[in-house]
NUTI-984452 format. One record per residue (C-alpha): x, y, z; residue in one letter. Coordinates in steps of 0.2 Angstrom, whole numbers, plus 5000, padded with zeros to 4 digits. Layout:
// residues N
XYZA;...
This chain:
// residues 447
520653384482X;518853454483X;517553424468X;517853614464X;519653604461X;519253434450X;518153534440X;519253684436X;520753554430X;519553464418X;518753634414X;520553664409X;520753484400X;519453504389X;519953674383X;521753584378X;520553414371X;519553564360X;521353594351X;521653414349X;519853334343X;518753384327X;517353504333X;515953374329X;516753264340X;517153364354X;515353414355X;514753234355X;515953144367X;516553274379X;515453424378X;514153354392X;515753284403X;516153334421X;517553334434X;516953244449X;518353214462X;520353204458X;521253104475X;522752994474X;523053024458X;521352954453X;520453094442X;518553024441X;517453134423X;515453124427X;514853064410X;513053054404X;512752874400X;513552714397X;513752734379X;514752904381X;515752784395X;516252654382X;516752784369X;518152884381X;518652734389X;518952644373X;519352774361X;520052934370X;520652894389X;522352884381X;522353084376X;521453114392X;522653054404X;524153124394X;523153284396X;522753274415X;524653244419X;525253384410X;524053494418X;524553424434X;526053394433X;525853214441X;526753074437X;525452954432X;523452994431X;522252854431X;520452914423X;518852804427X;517152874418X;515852884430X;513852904423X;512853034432X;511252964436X;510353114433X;510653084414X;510152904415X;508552794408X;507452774424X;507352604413X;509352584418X;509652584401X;510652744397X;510052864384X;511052884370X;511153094369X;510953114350X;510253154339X;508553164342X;507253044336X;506453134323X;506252984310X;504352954307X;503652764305X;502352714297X;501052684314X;500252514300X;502152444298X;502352334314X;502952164317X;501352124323X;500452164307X;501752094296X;500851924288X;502251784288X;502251644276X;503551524268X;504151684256X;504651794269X;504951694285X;506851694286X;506751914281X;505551934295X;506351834309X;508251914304X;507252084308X;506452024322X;508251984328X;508952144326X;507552234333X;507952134348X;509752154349X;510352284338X;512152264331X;512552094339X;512251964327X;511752004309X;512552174306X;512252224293X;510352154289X;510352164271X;508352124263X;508152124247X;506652094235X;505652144222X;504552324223X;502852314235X;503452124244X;503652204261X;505452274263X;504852444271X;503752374281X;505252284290X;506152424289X;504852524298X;504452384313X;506352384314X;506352564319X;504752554328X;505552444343X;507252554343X;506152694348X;505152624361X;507052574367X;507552744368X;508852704353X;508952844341X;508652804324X;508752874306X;507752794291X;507752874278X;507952814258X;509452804249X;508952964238X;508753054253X;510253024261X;511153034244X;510353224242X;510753274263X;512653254259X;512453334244X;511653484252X;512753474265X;514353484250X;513553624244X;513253734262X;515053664267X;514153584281X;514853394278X;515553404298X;513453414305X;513153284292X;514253154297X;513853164316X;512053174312X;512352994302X;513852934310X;513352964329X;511452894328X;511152724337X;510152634324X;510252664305X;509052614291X;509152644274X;507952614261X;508352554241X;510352564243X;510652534225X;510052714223X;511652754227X;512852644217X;513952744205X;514052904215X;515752904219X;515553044234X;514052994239X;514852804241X;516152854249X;515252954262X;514152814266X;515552684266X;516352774279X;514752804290X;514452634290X;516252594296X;516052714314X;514252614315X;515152454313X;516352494323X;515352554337X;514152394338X;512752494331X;511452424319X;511252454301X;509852374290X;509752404270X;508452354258X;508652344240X;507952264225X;509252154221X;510652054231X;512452164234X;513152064219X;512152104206X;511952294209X;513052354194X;514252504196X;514352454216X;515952514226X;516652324230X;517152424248X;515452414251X;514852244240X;516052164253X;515252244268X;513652204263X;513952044262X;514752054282X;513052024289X;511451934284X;510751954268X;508951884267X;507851894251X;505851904251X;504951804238X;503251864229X;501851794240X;501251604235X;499351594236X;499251554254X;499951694260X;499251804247X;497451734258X;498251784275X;498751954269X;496951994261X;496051924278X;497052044286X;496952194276X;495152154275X;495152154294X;495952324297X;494752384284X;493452334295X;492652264279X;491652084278X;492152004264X;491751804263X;492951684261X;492451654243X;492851814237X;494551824246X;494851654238X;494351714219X;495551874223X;496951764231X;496851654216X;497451794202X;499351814202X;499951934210X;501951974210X;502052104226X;500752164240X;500052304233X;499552234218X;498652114231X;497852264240X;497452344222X;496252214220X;495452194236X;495052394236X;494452384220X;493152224225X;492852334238X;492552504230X;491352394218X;490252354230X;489952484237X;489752594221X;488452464216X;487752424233X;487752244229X;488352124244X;490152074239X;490251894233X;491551814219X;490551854202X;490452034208X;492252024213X;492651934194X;491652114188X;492752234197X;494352154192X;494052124174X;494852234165X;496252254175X;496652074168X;496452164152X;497852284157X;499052134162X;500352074151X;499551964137X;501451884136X;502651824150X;504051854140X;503952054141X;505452074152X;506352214152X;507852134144X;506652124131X;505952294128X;507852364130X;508152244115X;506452284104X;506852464105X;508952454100X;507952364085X;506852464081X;507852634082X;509552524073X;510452534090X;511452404102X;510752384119X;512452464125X;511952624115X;510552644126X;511552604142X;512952714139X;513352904139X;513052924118X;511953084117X;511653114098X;509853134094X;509152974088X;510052884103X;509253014116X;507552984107X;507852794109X;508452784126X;506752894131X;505752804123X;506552634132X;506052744149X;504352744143X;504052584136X;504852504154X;503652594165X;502052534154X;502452354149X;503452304167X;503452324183X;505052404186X;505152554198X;506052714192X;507552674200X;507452494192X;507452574175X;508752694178X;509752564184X;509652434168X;509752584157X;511552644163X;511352714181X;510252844179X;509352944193X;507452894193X;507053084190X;507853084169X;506852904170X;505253044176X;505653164165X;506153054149X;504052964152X;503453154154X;504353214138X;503653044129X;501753064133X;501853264128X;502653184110X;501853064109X;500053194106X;500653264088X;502153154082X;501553024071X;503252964070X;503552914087X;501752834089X;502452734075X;504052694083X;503152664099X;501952524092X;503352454080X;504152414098X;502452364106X;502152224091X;504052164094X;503852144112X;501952044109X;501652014093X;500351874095X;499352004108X;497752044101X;497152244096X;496052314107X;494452364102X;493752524098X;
């Protein structure tokens, strides 16, 4: 038969395959397909590119034939998918059709300006891989690490390669993903949500445990992840913590977690710490002599931006004093932020969690838990509070040991603290009870 008559009997087809497929799907798979020729029984669809091939040919070229014969009424129909090289890559490689590449990276956050050391080797090498061949050997890539250690940054150089690959790619954190299907609940959109997430080429999520013990939100994402899996495409997740010990975890999604790679990155020993401020120093444009990188590599420091904390600081010093930068002008500018740091180790925040249930009579659980009586609200605030001065927890951290919560009560609970804190002699009280409990041998400022 001629291409015209091919062309009206699939036009036909896909008004029966619009019945019998969800609209999102229908729209993604079949909507961009042609009738090329039909001839000895041999029907041949014009399809976009190869990754729309693979999908019909696994997925759907048994509905498709069953359609063709009974709109023929022949026999037996054998479909082949055919990509139209008007729609390919001029690379070869065909473009995948949606959705767009709208995700934005960080133009700093490459592989090249990642600074590699014994901490994070493994991390950045597992990236490396599945920049390089996305959703073939480590999928998913789980990283995980504590706050400002470089996580995003992999994430980010990731994402970087996939585009210059013509891949499209969503990155976006865990809160934001977690607030898009909750929108989309809302405007009973859920259908453009899940083909947005579930139809993407590459996806990369931010601080998972953000979304552990929101069962719809869990569930959404544990079946996103599946149609990724299933379809060879990549997924990387960061987080603070390995898939075991995030609490409240669906185990669905624990378990997948654990399918793939999971690599942790380690707070930088002192020789990195060197190679990352040479290099920051560098993209600063900012002569620094080795002596003073040295001094400034020599103070702990558990995550990067601590690290970068110090050396803009040295650097802001310097300048303020118009004084050529050397290690007892560096000692200066630092000073008192050794004052600010934590006089004892021990301030964990197992600890503060157990000096304020003390202090206010309580059990750590109290604070954990769903009570909501007065004193326990107070205590549990004040727990948010005392977290985000004495540790370095992130808001999500805190939220997490203090019973899952979302890091905007942990926000809201520090606001409401600070405000008190200006005419209620009480809770000052409280406050440094808690403060002597957690360092007791911690000298008082003077003033």
């Amino acid at each position: 038969m001629e291409n015209r008559s091919a062309q009206e009997i699939w036009d036909a087809a896909l008004g029966e395959l619009q019945i019998q497929v969800s609209k999102p799907n229908f729209r993604t798979w079949l909507e961009r397909t042609v009738g090329l020729s039909y001839q000895d029984n041999h029907f041949v669809i014009s399809v976009p590119n190869t990754f729309v091939a693979e999908y019909l040919d696994k997925n759907q070229r048994s509905l498709i034939e069953k359609t063709l014969i009974n709109l023929t009424s022949s026999p037996d129909i054998k479909v082949t998918f055919q990509v139209d090289g008007r729609f390919q890559n001029s690379s070869g490689n065909g473009h995948y059709p949606w959705p767009e590449n709208t995700a934005r990276f960080n133009s700093n956050y490459l592989f090249d300006s990642f600074v590699v050391g014994d901490c994070n080797r493994l991390a950045y090498a597992a990236a490396q891989g599945v920049a390089q061949n996305p959703g073939r050997f480590y999928n998913p890539l789980y990283i995980y690490g504590g706050v400002g250690l470089g996580k995003t940054h992999l994430l980010h150089a990731i994402g970087h390669l996939a585009q210059a690959r013509h891949i499209p790619v969503i990155c976006v954190s865990a809160e934001e993903f977690t607030n898009e299907f909750l929108r989309a609940l809302h405007e009973h959109k859920t259908d453009e949500f899940h083909q947005r997430y579930r139809n993407t080429g590459m996806l990369l999520i931010d601080d998972i445990h953000f979304i552990c013990g929101k069962k719809q939100t869990e569930e959404s994402f544990f079946h996103t992840f599946n149609a990724l899996h299933n379809a060879n495409r990549q997924v990387v997740v960061t987080s603070d913590r390995p898939p075991k010990a995030i609490p409240f975890l669906d185990k669905r999604l624990r378990s997948r977690f654990e399918w793939g790679l999971v690599v942790d990155i380690q707070p930088p020993d002192q020789e990195t710490r060197l190679a990352i401020l040479e290099a920051k120093a560098k993209e600063r444009g900012a002569f620094l002599p080795q002596e003073v990188l040295e001094f400034i590599a020599q103070r702990p420091a558990q995550n990067i931006r601590e690290l970068e904390g110090s050396l803009n600081r040295v650097i802001a010093y310097a300048k303020l004093l118009k004084a050529p930068p050397t290690a007892e002008l560096a000692a200066q500018a630092l000073e008192d932020l050794a004052d600010k740091e934590p006089k004892d180790a021990s301030s964990t925040p197992e600890l503060v969690i157990a000096a304020v249930a003390e202090s206010f009579r309580l059990s750590p659980s109290d604070l954990q838990g769903q009570r909501r009586d007065k004193e326990t609200v107070l205590a549990r605030r004040v727990a948010m509070y005392l977290l985000r001065q004495e540790t370095g927890c992130s808001l999500a951290q805190i939220g997490q040991l203090l019973g899952g919560r979302d890091p905007s009560a942990v926000t809201n609970a520090c606001k409401k603290i600070t405000l008190d804190l200006k005419g209620n002699l009480y809770l000052k009280r409280k406050i440094e009870e808690v403060k002597q409990k957690i360092s007791p041998e911690s000298p008082k400022k003077r003033g």
